[in-house]
N, C-alpha and C positions, 0 to 999 in steps of 0.2 A: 726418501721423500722426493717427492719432484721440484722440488727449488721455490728461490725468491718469485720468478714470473709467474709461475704457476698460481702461488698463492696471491698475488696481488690482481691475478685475471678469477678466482674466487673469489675474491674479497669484492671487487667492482661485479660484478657476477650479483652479488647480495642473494637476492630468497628468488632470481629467474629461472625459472622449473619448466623444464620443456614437456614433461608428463603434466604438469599442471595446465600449461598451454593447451596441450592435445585435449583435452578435459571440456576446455571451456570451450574450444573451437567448435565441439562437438554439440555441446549446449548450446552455443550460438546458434547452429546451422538449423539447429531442433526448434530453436526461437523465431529464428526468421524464417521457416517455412511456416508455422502458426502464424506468424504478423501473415504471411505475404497471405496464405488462406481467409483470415480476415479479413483479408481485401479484395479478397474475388467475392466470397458470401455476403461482403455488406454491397457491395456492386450488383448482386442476382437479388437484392431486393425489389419488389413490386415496386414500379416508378410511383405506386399512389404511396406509399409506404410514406410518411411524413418524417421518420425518423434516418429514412435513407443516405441521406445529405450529408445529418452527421457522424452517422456510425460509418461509412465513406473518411470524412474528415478525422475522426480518431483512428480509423483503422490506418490508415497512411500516414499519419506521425507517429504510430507505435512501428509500423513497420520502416520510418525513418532510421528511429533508433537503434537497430542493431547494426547497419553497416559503417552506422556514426561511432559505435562501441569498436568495430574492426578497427578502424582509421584511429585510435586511441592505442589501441592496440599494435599497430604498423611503429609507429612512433617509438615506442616501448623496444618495437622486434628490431628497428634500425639501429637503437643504441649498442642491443647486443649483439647485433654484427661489427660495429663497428670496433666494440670491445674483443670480437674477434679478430679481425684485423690487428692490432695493437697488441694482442697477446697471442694471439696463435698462433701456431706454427707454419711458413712460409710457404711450407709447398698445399698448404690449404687455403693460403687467403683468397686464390680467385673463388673457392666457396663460399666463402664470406663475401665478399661482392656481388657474384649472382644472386644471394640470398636476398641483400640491397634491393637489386636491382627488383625482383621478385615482389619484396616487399610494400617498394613504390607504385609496382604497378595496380598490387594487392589494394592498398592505398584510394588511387586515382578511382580502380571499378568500384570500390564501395563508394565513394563522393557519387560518380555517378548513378549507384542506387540512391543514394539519398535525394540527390535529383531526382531521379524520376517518381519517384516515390511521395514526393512531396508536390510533385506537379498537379496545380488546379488548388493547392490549400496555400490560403492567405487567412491573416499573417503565418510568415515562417517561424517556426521557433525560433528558440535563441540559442538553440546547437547547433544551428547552422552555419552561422559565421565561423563560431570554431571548428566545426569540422574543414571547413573552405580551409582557414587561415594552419590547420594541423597538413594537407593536405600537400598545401605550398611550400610550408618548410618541409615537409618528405622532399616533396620534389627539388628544392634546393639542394639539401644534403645528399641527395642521390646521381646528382650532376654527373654524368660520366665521365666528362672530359678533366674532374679535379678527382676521379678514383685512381690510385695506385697503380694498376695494371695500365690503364690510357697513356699517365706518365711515363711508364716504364715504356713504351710502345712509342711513347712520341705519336700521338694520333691526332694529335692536332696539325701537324704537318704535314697530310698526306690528303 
């Protein structure tokens, strides 16, 4: 068997399936290229078109939604890095950190699709706040100068 560590990095692990991940990313990317086409086709509508405006306005909050679904997701992918970190094996962790670091930045570009994407519709949902305030704490927890390798380097001193 491979010991105590091992199992208690399965056990905190629970049901996170990295082929299940790859699965969804893929349906993601399938979803968000349909939002983002919905949003060019409701835009080549006839300016007389009266419905223009709003099939416009829904087309861009559905295509909000999927990079707000990423950033729920990022959150999720940082714990299990972090769970790497913690139980993985040492000469792996700077993997586990770039992953982090990846993640965050994975993070930041979907906020910024949500912006733009949402640019010109008032009001904003009310996923928005939370993706903002999911976004933030990525980026807290991803701080480089409190990752492992920074301390180990002393990079704040140079």
């Amino acid at each position: 068997s491979r010991g105590p560590r091992y199992r208690d990095f399965r056990q905190a692990m629970g049901d996170f399936h990295l082929g299940a991940l790859r699965s969804w990313l893929a349906e993601t990317r399938n979803r968000d290229e349909a939002a983002f086409q919905a949003v060019l086709t409701a835009m080549r509508l006839a300016s007389q078109d009266q419905t223009k405006s709003s099939q416009i306005h829904q087309a861009k909050l559905h295509a909000a939604e999927v990079p707000f679904e990423l950033i729920s997701c990022a959150r999720k992918l940082q714990d299990a890095c972090d769970l790497c970190l913690k139980y993985g094996k040492s000469s792996l962790r700077s993997d586990a950190e770039v992953a982090r670091i990846l993640v965050e930045a994975a993070a930041t570009a979907a906020m910024t699709q949500v912006a733009t994407n949402l640019d010109g519709v008032d009001p904003k949902p009310d996923f928005v706040a939370g993706a903002a305030a999911l976004v933030q704490q990525i980026q807290e927890l991803g701080e480089l100068q409190n990752s492992p390798t920074s301390q180990k380097l002393d990079l704040d001193k140079h």
